[in-house]
C-alpha positions in Angstrom: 5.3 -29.4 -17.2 7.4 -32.4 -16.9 7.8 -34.6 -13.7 11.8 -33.4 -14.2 11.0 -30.0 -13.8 13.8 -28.4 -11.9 11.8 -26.9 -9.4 9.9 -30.5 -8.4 12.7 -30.6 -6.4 11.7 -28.8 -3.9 8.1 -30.4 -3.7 7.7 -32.2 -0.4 5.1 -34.6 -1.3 4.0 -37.5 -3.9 2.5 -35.8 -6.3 1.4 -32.1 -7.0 -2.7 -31.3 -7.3 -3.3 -31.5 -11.1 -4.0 -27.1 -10.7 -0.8 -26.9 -8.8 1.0 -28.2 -12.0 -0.1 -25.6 -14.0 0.3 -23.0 -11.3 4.1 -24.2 -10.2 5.1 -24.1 -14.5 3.4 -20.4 -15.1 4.6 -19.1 -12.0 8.3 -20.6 -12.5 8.3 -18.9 -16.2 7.1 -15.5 -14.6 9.5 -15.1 -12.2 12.7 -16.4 -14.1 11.8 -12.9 -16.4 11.0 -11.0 -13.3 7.3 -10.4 -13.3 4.6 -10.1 -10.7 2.2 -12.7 -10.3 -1.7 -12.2 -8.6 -2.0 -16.2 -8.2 -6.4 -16.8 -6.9 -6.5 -19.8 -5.9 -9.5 -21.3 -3.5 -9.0 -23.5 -0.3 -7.9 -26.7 -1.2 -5.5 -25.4 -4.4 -2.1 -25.6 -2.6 -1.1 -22.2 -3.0 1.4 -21.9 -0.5 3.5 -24.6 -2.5 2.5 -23.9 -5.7 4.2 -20.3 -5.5 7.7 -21.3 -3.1 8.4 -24.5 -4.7 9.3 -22.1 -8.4 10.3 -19.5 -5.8 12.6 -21.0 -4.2 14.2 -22.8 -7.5 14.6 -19.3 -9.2 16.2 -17.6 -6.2 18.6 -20.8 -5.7 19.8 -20.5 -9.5 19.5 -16.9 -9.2 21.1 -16.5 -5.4 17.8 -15.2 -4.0 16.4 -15.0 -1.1 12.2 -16.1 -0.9 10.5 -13.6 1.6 7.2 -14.8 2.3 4.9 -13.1 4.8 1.3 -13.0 5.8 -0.6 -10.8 8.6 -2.3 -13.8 9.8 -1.3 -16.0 12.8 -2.6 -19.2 12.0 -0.6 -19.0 8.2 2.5 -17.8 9.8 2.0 -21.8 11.1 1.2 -22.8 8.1 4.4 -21.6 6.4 6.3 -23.2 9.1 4.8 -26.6 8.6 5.3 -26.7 4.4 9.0 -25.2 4.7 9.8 -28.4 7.5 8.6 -30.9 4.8 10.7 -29.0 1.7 13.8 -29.2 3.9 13.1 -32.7 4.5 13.4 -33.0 0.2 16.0 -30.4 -0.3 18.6 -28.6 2.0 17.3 -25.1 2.2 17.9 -22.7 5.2 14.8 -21.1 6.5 13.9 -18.6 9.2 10.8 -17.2 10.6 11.5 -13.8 11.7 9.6 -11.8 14.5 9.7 -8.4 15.3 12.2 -7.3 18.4 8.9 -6.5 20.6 8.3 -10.2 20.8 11.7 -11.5 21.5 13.1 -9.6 23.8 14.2 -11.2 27.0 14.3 -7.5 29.0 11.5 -6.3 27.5 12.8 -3.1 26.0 11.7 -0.4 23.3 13.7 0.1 20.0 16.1 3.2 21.2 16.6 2.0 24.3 17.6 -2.0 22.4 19.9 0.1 20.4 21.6 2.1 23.0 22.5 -1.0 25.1 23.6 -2.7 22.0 26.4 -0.3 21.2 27.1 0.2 25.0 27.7 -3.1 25.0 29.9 -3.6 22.3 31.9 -0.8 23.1 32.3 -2.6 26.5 33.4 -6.0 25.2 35.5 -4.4 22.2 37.6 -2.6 24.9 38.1 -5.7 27.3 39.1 -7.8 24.2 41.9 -4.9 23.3 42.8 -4.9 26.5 43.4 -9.0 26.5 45.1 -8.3 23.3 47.4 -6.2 25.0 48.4 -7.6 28.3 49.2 -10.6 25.8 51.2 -8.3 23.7 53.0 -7.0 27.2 54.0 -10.5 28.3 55.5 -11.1 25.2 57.6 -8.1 24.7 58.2 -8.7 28.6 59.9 -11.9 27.6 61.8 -10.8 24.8 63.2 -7.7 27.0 64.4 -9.9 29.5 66.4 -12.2 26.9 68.5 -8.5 26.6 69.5 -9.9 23.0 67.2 -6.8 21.0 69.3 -3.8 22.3 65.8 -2.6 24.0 63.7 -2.5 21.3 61.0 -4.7 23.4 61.0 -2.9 26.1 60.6 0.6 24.6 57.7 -1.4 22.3 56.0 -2.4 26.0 56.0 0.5 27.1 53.8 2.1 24.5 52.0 -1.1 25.1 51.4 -0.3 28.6 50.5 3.4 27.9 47.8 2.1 25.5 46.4 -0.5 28.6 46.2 2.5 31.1 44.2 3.9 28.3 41.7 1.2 27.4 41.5 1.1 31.6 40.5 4.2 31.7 38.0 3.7 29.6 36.7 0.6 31.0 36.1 2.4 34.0 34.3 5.2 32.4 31.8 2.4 30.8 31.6 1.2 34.0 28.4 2.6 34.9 27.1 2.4 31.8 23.9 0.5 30.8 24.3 -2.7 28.9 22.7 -6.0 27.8 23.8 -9.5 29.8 22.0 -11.0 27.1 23.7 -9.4 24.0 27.1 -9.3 26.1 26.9 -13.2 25.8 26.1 -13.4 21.9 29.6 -11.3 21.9 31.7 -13.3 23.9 30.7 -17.1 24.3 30.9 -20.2 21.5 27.6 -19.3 19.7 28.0 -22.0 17.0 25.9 -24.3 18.7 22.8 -22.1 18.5 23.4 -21.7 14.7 23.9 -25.1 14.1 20.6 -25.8 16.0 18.8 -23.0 14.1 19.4 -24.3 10.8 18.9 -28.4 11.6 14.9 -27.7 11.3 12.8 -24.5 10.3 12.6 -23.3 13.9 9.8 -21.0 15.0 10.5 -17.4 17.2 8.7 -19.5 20.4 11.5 -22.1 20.0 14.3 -19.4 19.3 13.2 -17.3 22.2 13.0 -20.6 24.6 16.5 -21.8 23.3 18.3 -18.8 23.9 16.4 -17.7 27.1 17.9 -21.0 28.3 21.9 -20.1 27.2 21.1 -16.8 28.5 21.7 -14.9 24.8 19.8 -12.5 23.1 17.7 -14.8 20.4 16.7 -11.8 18.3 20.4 -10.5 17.6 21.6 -14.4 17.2 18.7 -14.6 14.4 19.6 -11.2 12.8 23.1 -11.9 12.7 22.5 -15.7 11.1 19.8 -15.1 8.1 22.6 -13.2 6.2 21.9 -15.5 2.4 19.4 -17.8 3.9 17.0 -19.0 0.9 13.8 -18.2 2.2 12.7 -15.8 5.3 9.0 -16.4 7.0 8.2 -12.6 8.5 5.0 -10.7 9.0 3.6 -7.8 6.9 5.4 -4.7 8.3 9.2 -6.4 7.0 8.2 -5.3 3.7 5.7 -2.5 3.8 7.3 -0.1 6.2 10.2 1.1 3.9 12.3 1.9 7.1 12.6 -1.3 8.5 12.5 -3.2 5.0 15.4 -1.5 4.3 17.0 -2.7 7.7 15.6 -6.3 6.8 17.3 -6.5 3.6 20.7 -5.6 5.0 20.7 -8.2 7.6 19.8 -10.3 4.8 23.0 -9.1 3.0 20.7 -8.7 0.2 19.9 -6.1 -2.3 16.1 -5.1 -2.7 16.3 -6.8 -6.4 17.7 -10.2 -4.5 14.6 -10.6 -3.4 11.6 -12.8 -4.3 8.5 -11.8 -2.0 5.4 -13.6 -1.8 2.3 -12.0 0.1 0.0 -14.4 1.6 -3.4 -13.1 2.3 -2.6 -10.7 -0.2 -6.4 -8.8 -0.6 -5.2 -7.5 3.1 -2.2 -5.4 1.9 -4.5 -2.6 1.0 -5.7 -1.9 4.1 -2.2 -2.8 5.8 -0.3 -0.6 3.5 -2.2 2.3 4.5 -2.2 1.6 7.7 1.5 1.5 7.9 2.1 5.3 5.7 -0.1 6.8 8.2 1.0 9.0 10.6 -0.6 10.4 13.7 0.8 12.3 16.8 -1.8 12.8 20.3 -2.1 15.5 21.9 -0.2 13.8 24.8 3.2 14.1 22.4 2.6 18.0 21.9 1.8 18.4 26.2 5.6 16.5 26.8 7.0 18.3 24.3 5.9 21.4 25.5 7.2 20.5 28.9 10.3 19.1 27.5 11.0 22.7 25.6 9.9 24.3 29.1 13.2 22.4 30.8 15.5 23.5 28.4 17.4 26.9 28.1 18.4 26.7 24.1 17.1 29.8 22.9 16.1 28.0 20.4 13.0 26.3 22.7 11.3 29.6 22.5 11.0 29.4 18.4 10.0 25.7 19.3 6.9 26.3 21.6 5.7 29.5 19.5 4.9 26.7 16.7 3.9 23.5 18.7 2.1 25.2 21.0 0.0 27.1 18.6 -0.6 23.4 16.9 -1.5 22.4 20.4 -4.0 24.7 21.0 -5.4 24.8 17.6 -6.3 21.1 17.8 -7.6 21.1 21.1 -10.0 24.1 19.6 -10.8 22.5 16.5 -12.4 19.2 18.3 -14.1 21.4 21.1 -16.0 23.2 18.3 -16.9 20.2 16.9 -19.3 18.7 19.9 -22.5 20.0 20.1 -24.6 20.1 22.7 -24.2 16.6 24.8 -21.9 15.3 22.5 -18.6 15.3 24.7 -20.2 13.4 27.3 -20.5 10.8 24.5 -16.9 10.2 24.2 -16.0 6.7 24.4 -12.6 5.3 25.2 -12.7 4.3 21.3 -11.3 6.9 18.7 -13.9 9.0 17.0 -13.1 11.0 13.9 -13.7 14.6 13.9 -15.0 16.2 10.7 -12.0 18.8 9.3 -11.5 18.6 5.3 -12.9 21.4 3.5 -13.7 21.0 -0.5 -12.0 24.6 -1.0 -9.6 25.1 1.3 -7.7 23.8 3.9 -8.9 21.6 6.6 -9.9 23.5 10.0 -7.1 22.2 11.9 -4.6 23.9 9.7 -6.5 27.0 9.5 -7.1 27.3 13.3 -3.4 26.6 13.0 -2.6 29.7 10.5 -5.0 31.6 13.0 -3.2 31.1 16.4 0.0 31.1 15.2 2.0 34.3 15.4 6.2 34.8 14.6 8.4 35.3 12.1 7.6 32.1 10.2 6.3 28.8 10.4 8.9 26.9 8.7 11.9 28.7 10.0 10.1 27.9 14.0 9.5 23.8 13.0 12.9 24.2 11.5 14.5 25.1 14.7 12.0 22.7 16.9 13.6 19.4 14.6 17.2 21.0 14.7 16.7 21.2 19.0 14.6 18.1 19.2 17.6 16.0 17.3 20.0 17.3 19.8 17.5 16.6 22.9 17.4 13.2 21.3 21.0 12.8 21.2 21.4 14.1 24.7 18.9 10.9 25.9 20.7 8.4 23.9 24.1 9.4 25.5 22.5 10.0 29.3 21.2 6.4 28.6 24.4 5.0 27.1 26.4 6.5 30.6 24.1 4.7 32.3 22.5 7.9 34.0 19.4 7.1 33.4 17.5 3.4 33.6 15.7 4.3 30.3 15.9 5.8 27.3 13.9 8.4 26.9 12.4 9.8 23.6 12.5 13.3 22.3 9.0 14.0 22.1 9.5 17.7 20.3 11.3 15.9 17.3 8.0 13.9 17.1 5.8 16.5 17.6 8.0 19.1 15.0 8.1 16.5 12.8 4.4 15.5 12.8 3.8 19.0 12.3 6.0 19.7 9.4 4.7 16.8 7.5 1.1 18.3 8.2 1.8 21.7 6.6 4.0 20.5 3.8 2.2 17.0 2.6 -1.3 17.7 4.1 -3.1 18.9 1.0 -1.2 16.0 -1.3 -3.3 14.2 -3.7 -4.2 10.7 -1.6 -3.4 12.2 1.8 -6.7 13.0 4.1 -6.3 15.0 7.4 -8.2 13.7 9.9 -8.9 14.7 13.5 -9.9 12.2 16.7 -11.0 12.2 20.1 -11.1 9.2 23.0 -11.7 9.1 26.4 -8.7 8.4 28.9 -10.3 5.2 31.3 -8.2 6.2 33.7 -8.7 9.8 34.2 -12.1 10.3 32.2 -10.0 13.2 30.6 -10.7 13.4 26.4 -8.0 14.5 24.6 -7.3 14.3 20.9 -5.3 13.3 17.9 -4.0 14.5 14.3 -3.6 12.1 11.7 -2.1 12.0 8.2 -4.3 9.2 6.5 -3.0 7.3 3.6 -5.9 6.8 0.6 -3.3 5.7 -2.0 -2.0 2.2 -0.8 0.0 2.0 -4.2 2.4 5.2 -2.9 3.6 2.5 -0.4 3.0 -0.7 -2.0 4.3 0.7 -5.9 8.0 1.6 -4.8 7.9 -2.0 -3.1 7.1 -3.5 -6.6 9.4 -1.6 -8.4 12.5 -2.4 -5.7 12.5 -6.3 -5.5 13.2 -9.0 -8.0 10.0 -9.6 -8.6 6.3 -10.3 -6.3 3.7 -12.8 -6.1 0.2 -11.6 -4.5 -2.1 -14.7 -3.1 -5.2 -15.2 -1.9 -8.4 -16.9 -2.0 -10.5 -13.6 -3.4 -7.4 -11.4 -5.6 -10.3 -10.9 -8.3 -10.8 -8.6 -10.1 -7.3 -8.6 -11.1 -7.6 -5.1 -12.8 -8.5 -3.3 -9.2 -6.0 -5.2 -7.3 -3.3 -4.0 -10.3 -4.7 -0.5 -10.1 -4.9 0.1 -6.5 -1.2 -1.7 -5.3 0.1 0.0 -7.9 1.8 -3.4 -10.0 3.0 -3.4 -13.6 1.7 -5.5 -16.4 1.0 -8.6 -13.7 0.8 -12.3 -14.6 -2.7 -13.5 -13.5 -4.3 -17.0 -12.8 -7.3 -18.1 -10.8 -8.3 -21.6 -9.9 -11.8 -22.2 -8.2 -12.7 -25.1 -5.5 -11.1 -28.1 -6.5 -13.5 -30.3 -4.2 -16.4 -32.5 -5.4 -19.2 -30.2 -6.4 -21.6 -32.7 -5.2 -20.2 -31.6 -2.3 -21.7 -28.4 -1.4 -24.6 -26.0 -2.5 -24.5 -22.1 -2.7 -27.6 -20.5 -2.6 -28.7 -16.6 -3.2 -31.9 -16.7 -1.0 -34.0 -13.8 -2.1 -35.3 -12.7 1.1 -35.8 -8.6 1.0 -32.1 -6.6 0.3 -31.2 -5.8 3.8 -30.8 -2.0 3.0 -29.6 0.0 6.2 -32.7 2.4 5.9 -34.8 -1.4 5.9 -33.0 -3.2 8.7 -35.8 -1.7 11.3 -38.4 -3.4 9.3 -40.4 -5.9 11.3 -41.5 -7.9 8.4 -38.0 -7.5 7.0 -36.8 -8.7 10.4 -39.2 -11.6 10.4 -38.4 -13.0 6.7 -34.6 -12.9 7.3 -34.9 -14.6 10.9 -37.5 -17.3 8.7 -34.8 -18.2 6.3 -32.0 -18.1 9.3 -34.6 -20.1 11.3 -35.1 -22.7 8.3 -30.7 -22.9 7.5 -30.3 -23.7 11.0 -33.0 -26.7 11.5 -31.7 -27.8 8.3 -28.1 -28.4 9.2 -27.0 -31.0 10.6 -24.4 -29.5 12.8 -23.4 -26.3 13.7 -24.3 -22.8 11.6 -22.1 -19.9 11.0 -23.9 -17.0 10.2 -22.2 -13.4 9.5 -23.5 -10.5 9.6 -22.9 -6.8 8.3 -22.1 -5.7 11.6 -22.2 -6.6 15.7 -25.6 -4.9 16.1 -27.3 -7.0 13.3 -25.4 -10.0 14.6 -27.3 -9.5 18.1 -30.5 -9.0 17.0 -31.1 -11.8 15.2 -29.4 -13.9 17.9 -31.8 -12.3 20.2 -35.0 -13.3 17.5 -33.4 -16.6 16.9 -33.1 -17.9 20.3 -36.5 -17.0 20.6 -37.5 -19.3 17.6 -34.2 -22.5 17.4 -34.0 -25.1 19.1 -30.2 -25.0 18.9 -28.1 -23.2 21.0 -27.1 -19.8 19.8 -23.7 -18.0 20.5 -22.9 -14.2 19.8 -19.3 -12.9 19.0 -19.3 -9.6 20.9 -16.2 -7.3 21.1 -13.9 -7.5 23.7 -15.0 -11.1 24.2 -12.2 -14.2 23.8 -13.0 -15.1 19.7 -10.6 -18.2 20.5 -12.9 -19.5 23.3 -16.0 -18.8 21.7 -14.5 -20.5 18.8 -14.1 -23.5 21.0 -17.2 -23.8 22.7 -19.3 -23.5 18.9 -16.6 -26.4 17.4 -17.1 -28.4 20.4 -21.2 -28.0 20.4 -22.0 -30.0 17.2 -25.8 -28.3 16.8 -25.6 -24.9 17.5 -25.5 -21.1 15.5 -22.8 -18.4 16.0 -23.9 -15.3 15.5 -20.8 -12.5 14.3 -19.8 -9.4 12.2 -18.2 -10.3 8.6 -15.8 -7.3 9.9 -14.9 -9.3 12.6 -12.0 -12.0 13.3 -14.0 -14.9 12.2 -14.6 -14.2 8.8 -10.7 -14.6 7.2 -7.8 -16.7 8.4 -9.8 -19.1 10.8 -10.7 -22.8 9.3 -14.3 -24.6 10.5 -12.6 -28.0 9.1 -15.2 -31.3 8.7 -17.8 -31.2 11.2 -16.8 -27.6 13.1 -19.6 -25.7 10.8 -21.7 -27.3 8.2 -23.6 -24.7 6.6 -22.3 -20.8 6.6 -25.0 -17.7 5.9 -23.8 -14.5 5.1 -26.8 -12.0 5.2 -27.4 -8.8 3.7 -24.5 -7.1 1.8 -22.0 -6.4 4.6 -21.0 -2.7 3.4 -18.9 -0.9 5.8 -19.6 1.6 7.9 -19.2 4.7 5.0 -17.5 7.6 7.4 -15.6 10.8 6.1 -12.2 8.3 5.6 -14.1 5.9 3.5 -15.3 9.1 1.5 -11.7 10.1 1.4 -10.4 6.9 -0.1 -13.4 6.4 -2.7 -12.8 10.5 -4.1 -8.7 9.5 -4.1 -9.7 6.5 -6.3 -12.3 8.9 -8.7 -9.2 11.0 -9.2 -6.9 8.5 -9.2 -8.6 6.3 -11.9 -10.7 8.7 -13.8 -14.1 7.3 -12.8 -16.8 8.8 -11.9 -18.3 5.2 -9.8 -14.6 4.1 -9.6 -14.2 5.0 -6.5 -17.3 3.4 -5.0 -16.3 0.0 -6.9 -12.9 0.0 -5.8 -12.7 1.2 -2.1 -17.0 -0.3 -1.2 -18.4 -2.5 -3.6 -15.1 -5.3 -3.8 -13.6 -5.1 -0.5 -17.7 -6.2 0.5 -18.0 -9.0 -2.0 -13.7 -10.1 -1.2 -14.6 -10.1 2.3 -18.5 -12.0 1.8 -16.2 -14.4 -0.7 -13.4 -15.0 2.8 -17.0 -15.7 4.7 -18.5 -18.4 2.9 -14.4 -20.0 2.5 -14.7 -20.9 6.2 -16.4 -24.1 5.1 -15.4 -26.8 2.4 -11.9 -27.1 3.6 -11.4 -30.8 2.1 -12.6 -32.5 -0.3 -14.3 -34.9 2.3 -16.3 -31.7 3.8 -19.9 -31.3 2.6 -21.1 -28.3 2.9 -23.9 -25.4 2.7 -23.2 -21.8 1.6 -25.9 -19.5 1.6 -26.5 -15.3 0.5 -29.9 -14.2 2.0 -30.3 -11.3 0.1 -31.7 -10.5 -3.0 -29.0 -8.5 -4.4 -26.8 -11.8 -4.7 -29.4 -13.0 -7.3 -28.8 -13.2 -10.9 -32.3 -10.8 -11.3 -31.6 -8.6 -8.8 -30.1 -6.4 -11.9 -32.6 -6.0 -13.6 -34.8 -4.4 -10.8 -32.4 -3.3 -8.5 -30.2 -1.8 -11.1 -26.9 -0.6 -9.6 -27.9 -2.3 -5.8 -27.0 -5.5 -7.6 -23.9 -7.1 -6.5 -24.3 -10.8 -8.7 -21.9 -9.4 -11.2 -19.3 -8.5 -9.0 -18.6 -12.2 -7.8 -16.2 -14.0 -10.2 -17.7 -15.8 -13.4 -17.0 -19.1 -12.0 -18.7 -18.1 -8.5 -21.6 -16.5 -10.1 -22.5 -20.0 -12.2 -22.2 -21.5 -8.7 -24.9 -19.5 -7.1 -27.9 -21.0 -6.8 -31.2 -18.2 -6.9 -33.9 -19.7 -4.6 -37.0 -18.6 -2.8 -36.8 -18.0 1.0 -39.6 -20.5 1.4 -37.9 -23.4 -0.5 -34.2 -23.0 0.9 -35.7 -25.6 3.8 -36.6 -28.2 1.3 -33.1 -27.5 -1.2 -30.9 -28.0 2.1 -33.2 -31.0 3.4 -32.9 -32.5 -0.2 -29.0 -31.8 -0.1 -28.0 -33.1 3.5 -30.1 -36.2 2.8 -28.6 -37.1 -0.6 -25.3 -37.0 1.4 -26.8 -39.0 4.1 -25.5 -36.2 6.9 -28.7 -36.7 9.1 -27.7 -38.9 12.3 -31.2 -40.5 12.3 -34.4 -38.9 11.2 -34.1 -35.7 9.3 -35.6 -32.3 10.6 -39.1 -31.8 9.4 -39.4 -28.7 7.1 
């Protein structure tokens, strides 16, 4: 790559890291023919630039538009910051784009947003006909009264005046209808102002909100209305994977799917988001208002409509009660709990208590006649709410409820689908009540259409390895691959697999397995100098050995709980320069949040931090057996990597610079190099990347003192004596 390079112009800084050189060129060439890209590239790599700088040049000489999004707050800043600088090189328009929830000045739902939209457009369309018209009138008034047309004006203003009786009529009837100040201003005051501030300076939803709340106009409909052909969009995850509103996004875009260039930030998180967003669920609070909503209505069609949903109704509320033995409903937290309903050969127990209460002429034909009514109750709201006869607008919970149901019977037993049943606990009322759910295994039957619709996708992320899985399971075509490592000094740091005992769930209760791990926590600590950030594989483990450690380290020691501020707590460790936070490696802290220079020194990671394996997990790892044809696949693909990725984000949290020195440290044995060959298929070495595994350091428990002693010396990181081992 040449210095010329057409994309450099969109670089922002001096020079480009040498890695970034490579990655901009490869990247470039991939998307000019339309190809994926999974682009691994460690802290410190410049991925962010290294995949819009080629981005954006394709999609200028292309006219596309760059879509990159992320689920994480601090990167949505990030983005912000690196898309000021380019537009300080290169005139580029760039929005970050919010979803309505956040923006809204009235704080209103979706279908009620809508309703008050077209109210009030109908409302401003008929008072600018009707200034159109008395202008017409005046003229034709004039004319008439110069007598020189034989009439003709007048008999053409009096048709005009028919037509203003008409539009005043109907001005009066939208009268009382509900409408939007707000969005009633974006209609009919000078709004270039607003745009011409937008695009002077990448401006954040905060700023957009502030600037319109001011000018009293709707920010989200002035941002909507202005990103038509902008050359790159900043947006969060749902934009692209929930196909309903992606499909809105692209048309306020004024772009076809294949116009578009999208870059996913954070990218080993799409599996998880992508099933989270093709799941569906409906509570058994949806089924008790429709049921009272069918019970207000006299379409004879209602009773069809209750003989189904109310058999649903009361087959789910049976197939949870069955569930509980003896003590277990007093149990019930105000967290969802999975109930236990597939069956390997048959149906789950939901839809066979479902068969068994149901009685009629037909399933299908009674959901078909609960959507057909539902749509029609929905349609009733939307109007009531438009005439301004009601001061919201309501939902039509039987088309929710009809619909859940119909997707239940007909998609329920699909390959990749899991039914699933949950109880909680109301807080308010103490009542427990349940929930169906239609859980997505298969990320790729969201993320694969996705693929195959835009121009072309790059995936990044500091832990994408192994590129086959991620290709497998998000469903991507014959992808370009590259991976660059720490760039940093690798004087810099040490990584250590301490072979203390494998922190097996069945072991954890151990007292001498409790009392080597806290030893080689104990001896991480004293060595630091500075503060320790030790995960866990969940908040129970993280507790106890907070509990053991304050019993044995001088430092102070602080314990992520849930429920507790992870900002503050954050704050108070940072600004404590000798002290240990204890947290899950499921939690908040472990991805996405930066311990830059002196915030955290050395970061632990102990035991192997599996997941909790419940019936879902099951679920997901038999999809991927029969999905891939393996008989371990699914264990490997849905367990084993989604550990090691999210162990990998853990120790990231340090070395963010290449001034930051650094300790990263296993404790576990199954990290080691020969923990294969006596703990066989336990052994999680292999499954680190090649460059990571030559990284890792094996060491004895009892020598890790001395190795970080000798380390943090050599770098002379000891503000006086050093600790004593």
């Amino acid at each position: 790559m040449s210095e010329t390079a057409g994309y450099m112009r969109f670089f922002p800084y001096e020079q480009p890291y040498e890695n970034q050189r490579e990655a901009m060129d490869r990247i470039h060439n991939a998307l000019v023919r339309d190809q994926n890209v999974l682009f691994e590239g460690a802290c410190g790599t410049g991925k962010t630039l290294s995949s819009l700088v080629p981005a954006l040049e394709v999609a200028r000489e292309q006219d596309k538009t760059v879509v990159i999004t992320t689920n994480v707050h601090q990167q949505m800043r990030q983005f912000v910051a690196e898309a000021r600088a380019i537009t300080r090189e290169e005139d580029i328009r760039a929005v970050v784009f919010k979803g309505k929830g956040s923006m809204c000045h009235i704080d209103v739902g979706y279908e009620e947003c809508q309703a008050l939209r077209d109210n009030t457009r109908a409302v401003v369309d008929a008072e600018q006909d009707r200034e159109q018209l008395e202008r017409r009138q005046r003229e034709l008034l004039a004319e008439s009264q110069e007598g020189s047309d034989g009439g003709t004006a007048a008999d053409a203003r009096s048709a005009v005046m028919d037509e203003l009786d008409s539009i005043e009529e109907r001005l009066e009837d939208l009268a009382d209808q509900n409408v939007c100040d707000y969005y009633r201003n974006n209609l009919t005051q000078d709004t270039d102002d607003f745009f011409a501030w937008l695009f002077d300076d990448v401006r954040t939803p905060d700023e957009i909100y502030e600037y319109a709340e001011q000018r009293e106009f709707c920010g989200y409909e002035l941002l909507k209305e202005g990103i038509e052909g902008v050359d790159l969009v900043v947006c969060n995850y749902h934009h692209l994977l929930d196909s309903t509103i992606r499909e809105q996004f692209f048309r306020w875009l004024g772009r076809e799917p294949e116009d578009v260039i999208a870059v996913f930030d954070e990218a080993h998180n799409v599996e998880d988001a992508a099933r989270e967003h093709a799941t569906r669920t409906c509570s058994e609070r949806t089924f008790d208002s429709a049921l009272d909503e069918l019970a207000d209505t006299d379409d004879p069609r209602s009773a069809d409509a209750v003989n189904a949903l109310s058999a649903f109704h009361r087959a789910l509320i049976d197939t949870y009660e069955d569930s509980f033995s003896f003590g277990e409903r007093e149990q019930i937290g105000e967290n969802w709990e999975d109930v236990s309903i597939a069956n390997e050969d048959r149906r789950d127990d939901l839809t066979l208590a479902f068969l068994q209460q149901y009685s009629g002429q037909g399933i299908e034909e009674d959901l078909e006649a609960a959507m057909e009514l539902g749509q029609e109750l929905d349609e009733e709201y939307e109007e009531a709410y438009r005439e301004g006869e009601t001061a919201t607008r309501a939902e039509c919970q039987t088309l929710q409820a009809a619909a859940f149901v119909s997707a239940w019977m007909n998609e329920g037993a699909k390959e990749g689908l899991y039914p699933v049943v949950s109880v909680t606990r109301d807080a308010g009322t103490d009542e427990v009540y349940g929930r169906a759910e239609l859980y997505t295994c298969l990320p790729r039957q969201v993320t694969g259409q996705l693929f195959e619709e835009v121009s072309a996708t790059i995936l990044m992320s500091a832990t994408l390895q192994p590129f086959d899985v991620t290709r497998d399971v998000l469903g991507l075509e014959d992808p370009i691959t590259m991976a660059y490592g720490l760039q940093f000094p690798d004087e810099h740091r040490r990584t250590y697999a301490v072979e203390t005992p494998p922190l097996f769930s069945s072991d954890r209760d151990d007292p001498d397995v409790q009392a080597d791990v806290t030893d080689a926590i104990s001896d991480a600590a004293r060595m630091t100098p500075g503060n320790t950030l030790a995960f866990f594989p969940n908040y129970g483990e993280a507790n106890r050995y907070a509990e053991r450690l304050e019993r044995r380290c001088e430092k102070t020691v602080y314990v992520d709980e849930p429920g507790v501020s992870v900002e503050e707590l954050r704050q108070k460790f940072v600004a404590d320069d000798d002290a240990v936070l204890c947290t899950s490696l499921w939690g908040t802290l472990s991805e996405g949040v930066s311990f830059d220079g002196d915030d955290a020194r050395t970061v632990l990671v102990v035991g192997v931090p599996y997941p909790h394996l419940d019936d879902r997990a099951e679920a997901v790892q038999e999809a991927y057996d029969a999905a891939f044809d393996g008989t371990d696949t699914g264990w490997r693909y849905a367990v084993e990597i989604p550990t090691v990725r999210k162990t990998r984000q853990a120790l990231g949290r340090v070395i963010r610079s290449p001034e930051d020195i650094g300790v990263r440290a296993l404790l576990d044995r199954r990290y080691s190099r020969d923990a294969k060959s006596d703990l066989g298929k336990y052994s999680v070495n292999g499954t680190f990347p090649h460059e990571e595994r030559e990284e890792l350091i094996d060491i004895d428990p009892s020598k890790l003192k001395f190795s970080m002693l000798n380390f943090y010396g050599d770098q002379d990181a000891y503000d006086g004596e050093p600790p004593s081992p």
